[in-house]
N, C-alpha and C positions, 0 to 999 in steps of 0.2 A: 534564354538566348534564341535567336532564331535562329542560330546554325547547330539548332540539338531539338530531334523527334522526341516524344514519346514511349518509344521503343522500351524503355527499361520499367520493373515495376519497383513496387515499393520497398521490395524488400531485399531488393539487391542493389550494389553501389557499383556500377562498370569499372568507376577507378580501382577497386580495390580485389579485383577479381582477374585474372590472367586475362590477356587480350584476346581472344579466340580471331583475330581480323586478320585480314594479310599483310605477312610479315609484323603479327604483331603488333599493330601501328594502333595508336592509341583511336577508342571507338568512337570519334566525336557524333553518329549519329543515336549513340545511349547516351550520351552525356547531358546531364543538367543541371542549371546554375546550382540546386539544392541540393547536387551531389560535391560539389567540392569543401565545403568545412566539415563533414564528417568525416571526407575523406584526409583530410589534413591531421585531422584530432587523431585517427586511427595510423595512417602513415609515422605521425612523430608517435605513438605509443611502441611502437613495431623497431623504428630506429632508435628509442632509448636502449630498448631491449637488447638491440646489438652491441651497442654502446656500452652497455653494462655486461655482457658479455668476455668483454674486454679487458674492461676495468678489472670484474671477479678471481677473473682467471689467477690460479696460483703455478702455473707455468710460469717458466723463465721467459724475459719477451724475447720473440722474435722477429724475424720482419714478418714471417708469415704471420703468426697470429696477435702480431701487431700491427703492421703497417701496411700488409693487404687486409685485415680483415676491416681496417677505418677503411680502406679505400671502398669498399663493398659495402658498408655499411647503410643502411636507411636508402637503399636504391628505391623503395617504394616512394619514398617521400621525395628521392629525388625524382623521378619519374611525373606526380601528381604536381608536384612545383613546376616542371618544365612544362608540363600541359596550362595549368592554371595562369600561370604569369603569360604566358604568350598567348594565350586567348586576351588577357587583360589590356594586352598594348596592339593587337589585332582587332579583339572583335569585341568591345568591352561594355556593359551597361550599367544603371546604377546598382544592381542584384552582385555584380563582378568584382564591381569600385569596392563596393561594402565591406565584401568578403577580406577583397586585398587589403584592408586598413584593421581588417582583423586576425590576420594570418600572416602578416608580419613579424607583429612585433614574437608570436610564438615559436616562427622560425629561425627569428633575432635569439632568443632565450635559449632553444633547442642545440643551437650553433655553438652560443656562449657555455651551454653546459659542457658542452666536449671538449673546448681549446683551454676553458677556463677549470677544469678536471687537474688536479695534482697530481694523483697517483695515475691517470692516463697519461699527461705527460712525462711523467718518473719514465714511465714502459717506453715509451718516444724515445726519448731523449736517452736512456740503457742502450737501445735497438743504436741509435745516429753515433753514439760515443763507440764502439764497436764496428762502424760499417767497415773499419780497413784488413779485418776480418771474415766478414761475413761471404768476401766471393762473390760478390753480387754484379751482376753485369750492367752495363750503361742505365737502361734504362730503370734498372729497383734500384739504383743507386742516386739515378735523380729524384723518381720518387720519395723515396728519403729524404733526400734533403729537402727536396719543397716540403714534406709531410713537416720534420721539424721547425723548418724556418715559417709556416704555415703558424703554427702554434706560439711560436716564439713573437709572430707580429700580429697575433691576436690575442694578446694579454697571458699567457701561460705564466710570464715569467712576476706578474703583478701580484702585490699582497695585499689583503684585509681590504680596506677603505677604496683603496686604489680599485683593488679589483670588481667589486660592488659598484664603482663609478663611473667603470668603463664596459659593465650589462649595460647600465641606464643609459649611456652615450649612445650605443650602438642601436638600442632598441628604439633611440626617440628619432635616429638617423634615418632608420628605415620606415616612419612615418613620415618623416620629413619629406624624404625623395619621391616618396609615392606620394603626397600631394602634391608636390610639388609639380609634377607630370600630370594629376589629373587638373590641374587650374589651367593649364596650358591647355588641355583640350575642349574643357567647357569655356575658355573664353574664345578658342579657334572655330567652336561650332555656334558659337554666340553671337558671332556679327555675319550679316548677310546685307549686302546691297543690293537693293529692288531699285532696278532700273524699268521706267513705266514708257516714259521717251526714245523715240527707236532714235531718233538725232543723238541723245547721250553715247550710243553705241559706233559712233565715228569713228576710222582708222581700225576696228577690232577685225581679225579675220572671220570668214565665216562659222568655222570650225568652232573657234570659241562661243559663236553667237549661238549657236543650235545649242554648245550646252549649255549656257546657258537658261536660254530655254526649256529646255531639259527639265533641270532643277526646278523653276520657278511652273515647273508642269506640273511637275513630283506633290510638290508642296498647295496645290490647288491655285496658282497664281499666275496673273495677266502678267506679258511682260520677260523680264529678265533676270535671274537672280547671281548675283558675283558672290564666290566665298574665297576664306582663308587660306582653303585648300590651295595647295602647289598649282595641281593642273589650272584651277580660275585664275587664282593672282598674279601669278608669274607672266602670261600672256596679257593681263588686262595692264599692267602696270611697262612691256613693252609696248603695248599697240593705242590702249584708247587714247584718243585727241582731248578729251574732256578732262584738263588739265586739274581741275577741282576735285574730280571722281577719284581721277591718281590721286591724290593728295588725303583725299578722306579712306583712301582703301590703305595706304600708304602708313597712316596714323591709327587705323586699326590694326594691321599687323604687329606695328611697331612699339606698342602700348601694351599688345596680351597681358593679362599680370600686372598692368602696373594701372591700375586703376582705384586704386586704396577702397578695394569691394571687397566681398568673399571669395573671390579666387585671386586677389593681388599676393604675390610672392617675394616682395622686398622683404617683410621679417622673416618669409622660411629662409631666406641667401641670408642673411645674419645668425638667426640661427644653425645653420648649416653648417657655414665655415667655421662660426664657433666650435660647436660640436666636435669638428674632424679636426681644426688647432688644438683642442683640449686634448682628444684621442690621443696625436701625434706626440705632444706630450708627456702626456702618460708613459706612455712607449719607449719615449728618451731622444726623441727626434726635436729639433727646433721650430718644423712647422707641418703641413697635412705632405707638401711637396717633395720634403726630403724624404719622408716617410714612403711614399708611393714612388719615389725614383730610384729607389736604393732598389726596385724590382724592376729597372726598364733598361731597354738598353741606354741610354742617356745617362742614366745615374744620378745624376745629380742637377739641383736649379741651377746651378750657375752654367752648366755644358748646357742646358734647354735654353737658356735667355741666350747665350754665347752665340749658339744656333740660329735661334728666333732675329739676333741681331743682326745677323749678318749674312743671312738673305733677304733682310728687312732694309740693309745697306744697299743690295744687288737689286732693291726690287722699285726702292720710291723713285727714282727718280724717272722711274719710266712710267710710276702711277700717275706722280705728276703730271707730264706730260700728256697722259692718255685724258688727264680730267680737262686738263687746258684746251686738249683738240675737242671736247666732245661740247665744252662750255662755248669756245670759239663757233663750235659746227651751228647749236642752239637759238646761239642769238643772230645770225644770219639767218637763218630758218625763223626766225618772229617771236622765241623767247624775250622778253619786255624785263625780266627779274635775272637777280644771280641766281644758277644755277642750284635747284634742291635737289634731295634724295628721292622727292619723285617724278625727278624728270630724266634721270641720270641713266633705266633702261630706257624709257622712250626716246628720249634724241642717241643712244647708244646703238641703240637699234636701224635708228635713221641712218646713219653713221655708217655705220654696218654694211647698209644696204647699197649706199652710196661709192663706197671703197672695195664692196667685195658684190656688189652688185647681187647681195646674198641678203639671205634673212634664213632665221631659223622654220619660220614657218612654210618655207620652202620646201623643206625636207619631209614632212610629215606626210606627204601622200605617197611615199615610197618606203615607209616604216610599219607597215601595218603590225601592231604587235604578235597578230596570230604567226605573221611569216618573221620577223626576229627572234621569236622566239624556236623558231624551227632556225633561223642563221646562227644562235649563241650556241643551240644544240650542235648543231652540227660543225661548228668551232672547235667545243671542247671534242668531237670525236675525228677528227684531224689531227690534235694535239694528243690527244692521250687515250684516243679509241671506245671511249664508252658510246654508249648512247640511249636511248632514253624511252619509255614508251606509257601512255595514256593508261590509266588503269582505274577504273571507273568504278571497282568494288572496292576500295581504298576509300575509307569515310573522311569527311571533308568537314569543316568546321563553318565553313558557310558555303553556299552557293556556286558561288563565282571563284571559289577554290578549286584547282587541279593538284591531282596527285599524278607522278611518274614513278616508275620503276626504274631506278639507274642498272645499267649491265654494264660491266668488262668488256674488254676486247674480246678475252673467251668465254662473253657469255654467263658469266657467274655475277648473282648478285651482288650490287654495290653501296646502294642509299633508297630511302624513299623520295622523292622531291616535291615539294607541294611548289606550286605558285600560286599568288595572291596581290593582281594588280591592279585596283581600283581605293578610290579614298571612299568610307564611309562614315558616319558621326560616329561609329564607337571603336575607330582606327585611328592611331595616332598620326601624327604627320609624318614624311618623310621617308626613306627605306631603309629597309634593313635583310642582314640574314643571321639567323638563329638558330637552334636545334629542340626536334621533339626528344630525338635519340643523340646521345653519340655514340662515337665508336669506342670497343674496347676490344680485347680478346680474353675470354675467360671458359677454362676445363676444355682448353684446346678447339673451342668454338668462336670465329672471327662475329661477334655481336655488330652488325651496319646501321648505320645512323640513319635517323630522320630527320631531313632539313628543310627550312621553310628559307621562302624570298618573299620581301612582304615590299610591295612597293604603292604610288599613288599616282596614277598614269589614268588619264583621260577615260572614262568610261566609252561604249558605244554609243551612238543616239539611234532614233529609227532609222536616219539614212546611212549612217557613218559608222564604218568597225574603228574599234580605238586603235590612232593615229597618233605615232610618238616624231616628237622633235629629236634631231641628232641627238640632243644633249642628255634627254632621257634614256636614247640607244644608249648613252655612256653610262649612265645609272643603272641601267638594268645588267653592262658589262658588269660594272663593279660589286653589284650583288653577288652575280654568278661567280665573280672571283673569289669573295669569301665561303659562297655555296662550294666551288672546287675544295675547296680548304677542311669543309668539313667531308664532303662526298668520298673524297681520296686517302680520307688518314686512315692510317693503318699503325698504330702500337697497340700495346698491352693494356696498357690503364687510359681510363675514361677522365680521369683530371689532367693526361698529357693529351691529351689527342684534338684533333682537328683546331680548331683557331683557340684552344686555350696554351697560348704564347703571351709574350711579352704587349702588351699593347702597343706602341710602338713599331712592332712589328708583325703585327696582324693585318694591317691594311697591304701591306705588301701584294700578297695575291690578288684582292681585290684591284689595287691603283695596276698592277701590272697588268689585268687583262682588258684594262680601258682603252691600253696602246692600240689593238687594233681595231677602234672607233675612228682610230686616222690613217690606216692602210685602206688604201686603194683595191686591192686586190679582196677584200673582208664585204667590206663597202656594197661592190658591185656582186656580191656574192648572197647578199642577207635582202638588199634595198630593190624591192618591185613595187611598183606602182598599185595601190590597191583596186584600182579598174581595170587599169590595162595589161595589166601585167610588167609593163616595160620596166627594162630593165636602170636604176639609175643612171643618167647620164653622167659621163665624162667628166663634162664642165660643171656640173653641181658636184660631184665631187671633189673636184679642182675647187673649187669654190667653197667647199667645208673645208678643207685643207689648207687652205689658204689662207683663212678666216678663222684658222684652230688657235693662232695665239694672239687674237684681236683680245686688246685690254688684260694679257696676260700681268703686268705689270702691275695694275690696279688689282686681279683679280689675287695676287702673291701678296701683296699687303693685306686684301680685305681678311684670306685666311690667316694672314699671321698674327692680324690685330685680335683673331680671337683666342687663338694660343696666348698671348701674351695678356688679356683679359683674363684666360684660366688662370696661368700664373702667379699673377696678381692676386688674386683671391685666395690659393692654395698656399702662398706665402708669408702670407702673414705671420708676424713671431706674438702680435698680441692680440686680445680679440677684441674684432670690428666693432666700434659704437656711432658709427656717421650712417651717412644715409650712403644707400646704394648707388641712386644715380650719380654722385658728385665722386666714389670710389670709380666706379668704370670708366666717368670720362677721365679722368688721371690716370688713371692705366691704360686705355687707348689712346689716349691725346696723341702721341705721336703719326700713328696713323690716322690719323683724323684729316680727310681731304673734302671734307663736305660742312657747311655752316650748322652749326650743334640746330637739334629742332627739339624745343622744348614737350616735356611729357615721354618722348620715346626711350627707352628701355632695353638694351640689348640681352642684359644678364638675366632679366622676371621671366623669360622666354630659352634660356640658354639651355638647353632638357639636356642635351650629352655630360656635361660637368655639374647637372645637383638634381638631376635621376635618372642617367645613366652611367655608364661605367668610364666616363672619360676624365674625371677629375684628376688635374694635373700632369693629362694627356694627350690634350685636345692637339699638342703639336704635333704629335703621331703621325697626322696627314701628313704634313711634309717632310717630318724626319722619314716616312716609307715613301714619299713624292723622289728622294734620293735614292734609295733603294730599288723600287721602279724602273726609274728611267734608265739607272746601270744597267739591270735587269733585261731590259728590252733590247740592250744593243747586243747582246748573246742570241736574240731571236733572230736580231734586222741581222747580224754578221752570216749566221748560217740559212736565214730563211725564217719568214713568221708563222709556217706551220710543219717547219722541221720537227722529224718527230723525235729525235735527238734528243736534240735540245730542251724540249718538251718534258721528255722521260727524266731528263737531269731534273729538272725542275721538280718534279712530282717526286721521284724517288728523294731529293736531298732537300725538299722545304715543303712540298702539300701534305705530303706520305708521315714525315715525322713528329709534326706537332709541336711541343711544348718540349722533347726529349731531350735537348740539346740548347745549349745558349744560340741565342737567333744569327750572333756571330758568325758563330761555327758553322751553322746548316748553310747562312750564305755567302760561302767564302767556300764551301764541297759545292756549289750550283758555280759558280762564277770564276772561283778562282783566286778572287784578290776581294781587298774591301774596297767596298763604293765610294766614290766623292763626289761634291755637289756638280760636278761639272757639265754632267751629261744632264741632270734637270732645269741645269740654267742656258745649255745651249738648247733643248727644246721646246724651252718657253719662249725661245728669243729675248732672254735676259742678260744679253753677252754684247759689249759695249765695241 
């Protein structure tokens, strides 16, 4: 990798050796691709050992030398995994890829040995049959229970044949997902368009043209090169006039995966959802969804569809309408054809511009990311007083990686925080926030997390520092809101802590600190001109505000059609034998407001539900888009950087983690339970 020196010799393994760095923090400049499968083989020898430890024991179980000593268990391996995988989907090569398709399935195996263990879970389940006993306070008491119920939805309770069928399930699952995310990247690094014609580059702004140029520099080439990346497509697919260009950039994105190549993913999504139908099965559940809702706050498919339906009720007819104006606006503007999917930003955008005399690219020269990111810093220390500082002896895993020192209001350590905000070919798409560390407290020492924000935001060029559109100011919000979530927790045990909550209600932090991407006061606070310093204007702000719930109608369909595409998938009672593409559109059909384009693929591409964690959760966004927006009127009532308010919030939902049903901690913040009302009068979905 090139974000790991030489530094180490041959005869020692950095992973597997105490961190001598600051704070501990894993040493990415020892690190080398050839140091992680030893270290993997030696980590799971180390955590069997625990494991067997446990098992051995002719003690009576306890919780202690039961159910803390699992929770402590193979920290080393947890450790080496948390570094390993998150270089894998940050900064990954084929040396990375290899490993992960080999280190899987062992971790798959090592996992199954423990849940799938008899006489471990005998000790379990002794310790859980007792806990009204034991005197155990809130928080070992939920530990417990997740500890059993943990075991209990991982085959513990399975015999013979069964139990043999459901290792092979899980270990082929975890090869599954993990191709399945790398096809998505070799076909997203796979297509490039060389524009050679400066006339092809009509209507594009500047900003994009320099990168680019850039690119097509990089790569020794005359001209212009457009990629899959966010930052290229997103811009080229608003702005270029070369209505063909859209259309071919359009049908690459739209296609990833489904090219019947070596990286096409329609048989891993059959096999997949088989797999986790069988699982479910096994289990005693009817399908993968009742299985993984029985842990959410939702519960159940039928409350998620019930949900999905009827803000899906609240939502079309204003999608409707928003496509009608924008096909209307098109063909008075000199569209000749009905309206496609690659015209839909470009005349949107027109549109846009015309009604709010606004454009997104407006905003970019007053977002420079060096000074937002000193506006989100200095956000969260308004709200909850940390703040944050540059620390340059903190090893970095590539380059353009920064490490911070979080502190307290009094000064005492808090987190380490890397940031990570440019697209590279061995970074996956999109953003994210994750953890090197989390939090725990153990032998009366508060152990502080390491947390990464990994985003894909415009690099600089020679003339230009990287320049973010409002929209991405709100992505980078929403990272740092999950980044709060793990920075701020504070319990006992590292399986409760920071965003390991209900899925469902993990986005909460993050959607809730998007809110003040539409405060005025935030705005004029974070937004300088990166020549003049000037501060942004008034009327551009007025103007993003204004313009904040342009196409919200359409944009509430577009995400629910994907929640109800997870759905679909995850609920199946028999297993899939059709084809992929003719499943999705019957599961989207409803929202379907654009003419079907043959060969396009939404699901070969889908990476959150079949290799990330969002299977049969993908509604999460909106079921915490509710949560949210209640959320915020507690802000707007007392003020947006009341520090009150603030403290409630940290103290009774960032601070607790997983310790408490998500209910509970939001109802000690707010008072009452949320209803949709406040998300639908924000959207201006209110008739």
């Amino acid at each position: 990798m090139d974000s790991c020196n030489q530094k180490s010799t041959m005869n020692t393994n950095p992973l597997l050796e105490e961190f001598s760095t600051v704070h501990n923090t894993p040493p990415f400049d020892q690190i080398q691709s050839s140091h992680y499968l030893p270290a993997f083989k030696e980590a799971i020898i180390k955590a069997k050992a625990d494991i067997d430890k446990i098992v051995s024991s002719t003690e009576e179980p306890t919780f202690e030398n039961t159910i803390l000593a699992l929770e402590y268990a193979g920290k080393q391996l947890n450790d080496v995994s948390n570094i390993f995988f998150n270089i894998n989907s940050a900064e990954t090569n084929e040396e990375i890829q290899a490993i992960a398709r080999e280190v899987s399935p062992l971790l798959t195996e090592y996992s199954n040995d423990i849940v799938l263990n008899e006489t471990l879970f005998r000790k379990v389940k002794t310790v859980y049959d007792s806990r009204n006993k034991l005197n155990l306070n809130e928080e070992q008491l939920k530990l417990l229970e997740d500890s059993y119920k943990g075991f209990e939805r991982k085959g513990a309770l399975l015999k013979g044949e069964d139990k043999e069928r459901y290792r092979s399930i899980t270990s082929k699952l975890s090869q599954l997902t993990l191709q399945f995310g790398e096809n998505i990247l070799a076909e997203t690094n796979g297509y490039k368009l060389h524009i050679t014609d400066e006339a092809d580059l009509s209507g594009l702004p500047a900003g994009i043209i320099e990168a680019a140029a850039t690119v097509a520099k990089s790569e020794n080439k005359e001209g212009w090169i457009f990629t899959l990346q966010f930052p290229s497509y997103v811009p080229f697919m608003k702005y270029a006039d070369n209505r063909e260009l859209r259309r071919q950039m359009y049908m690459a994105y739209s296609t990833r995966a489904n090219h019947d190549n070596e990286y096409d993913n329609k048989e891993i999504i059959t096999q997949i959802v088989n797999l986790r139908l069988e699982k479910a099965k096994l289990l005693g559940y009817e399908n993968h969804a009742q299985f993984i809702l029985e842990e959410r706050m939702a519960q159940t498919p039928e409350k998620v569809n019930t949900f999905l339906d009827e803000l899906f009720a609240r939502s079309i007819d204003f999608a409707k309408n928003e496509i009608a104006e924008v096909e209307t606006f098109a063909q008075k503007n000199g569209l000749k054809d009905q309206l496609q999917r690659w015209d839909f930003s470009y005349y949107s955008e027109k549109l846009k511009a015309e009604k709010f005399d606004f454009t997104e690219e407006m905003t970019k020269p007053y977002f420079q990311l060096e000074k937002v990111i000193d506006g989100v810093f200095g956000l969260a220390n308004s709200l909850y007083g940390i703040s944050f500082k540059e620390n340059k002896n903190i090893p970095v895993y590539h380059k353009e990686v920064k490490a911070y020192e979080v502190l307290d209001e009094d000064g005492s350590f808090l987190a380490v925080l890397y940031l990570d905000f440019h697209p590279r070919s061995g970074k996956r798409g999109g953003a994210w926030m994750t953890n090197y560390r989390e939090q725990y407290i153990k032998d009366g020492k508060n152990i502080r997390p390491f947390v990464s924000l990994v985003c894909n935001f415009s690099r600089p060029t020679e003339d230009t520092p990287s320049l973010l559109t409002h929209n991405e100011v709100t992505t980078f919000l929403h990272e740092f809101g999950h980044g709060l979530h793990g920075m701020l927790a504070n319990t006992t045990y590292q399986s409760l802590s920071g965003t390991n909550v209900y899925r469902d209600f993990v986005e909460l932090p993050s959607q809730l600190l998007e809110n003040w991407g539409t405060e005025k006061e935030w705005l004029k606070l974070v937004g300088k001109h990166y020549k003049t310093g000037e501060v942004i204007p008034d009327e551009l702000v007025d103007k993003i505000l204004a313009s904040s719930n342009f196409q919200s109608g359409y944009l509430s369909v577009r995400q629910l059609s994907f929640g109800m595409n997870d759905m679909a998938w995850h609920s199946i009672n028999t297993p899939f034998k059709g084809l992929v593409t003719e499943f999705e559109k019957e599961a989207m059909a409803k929202t379907e407001l654009f003419p079907q384009v043959e060969g396009t693929c939404f699901s070969t591409a889908f990476s959150h539900i079949f290799s990330g964690g969002y299977a049969a959760g993908y509604y999460g966004y909106k079921w915490a888009e509710v949560l949210d927006a209640d959320a915020f009127k507690a802000f707007k009532k007392n003020g947006i950087f009341n520090k009150e308010t603030a403290a409630s919030f940290r103290k009774n939902i960032l601070s607790k983690g997983g310790t408490k049903h998500p209910m509970e901690l939001y109802v000690a913040f707010r008072g009452q339970e949320p209803t949709p009302d406040a998300l639908l009068e924000r959207s201006g979905l209110v008739k």
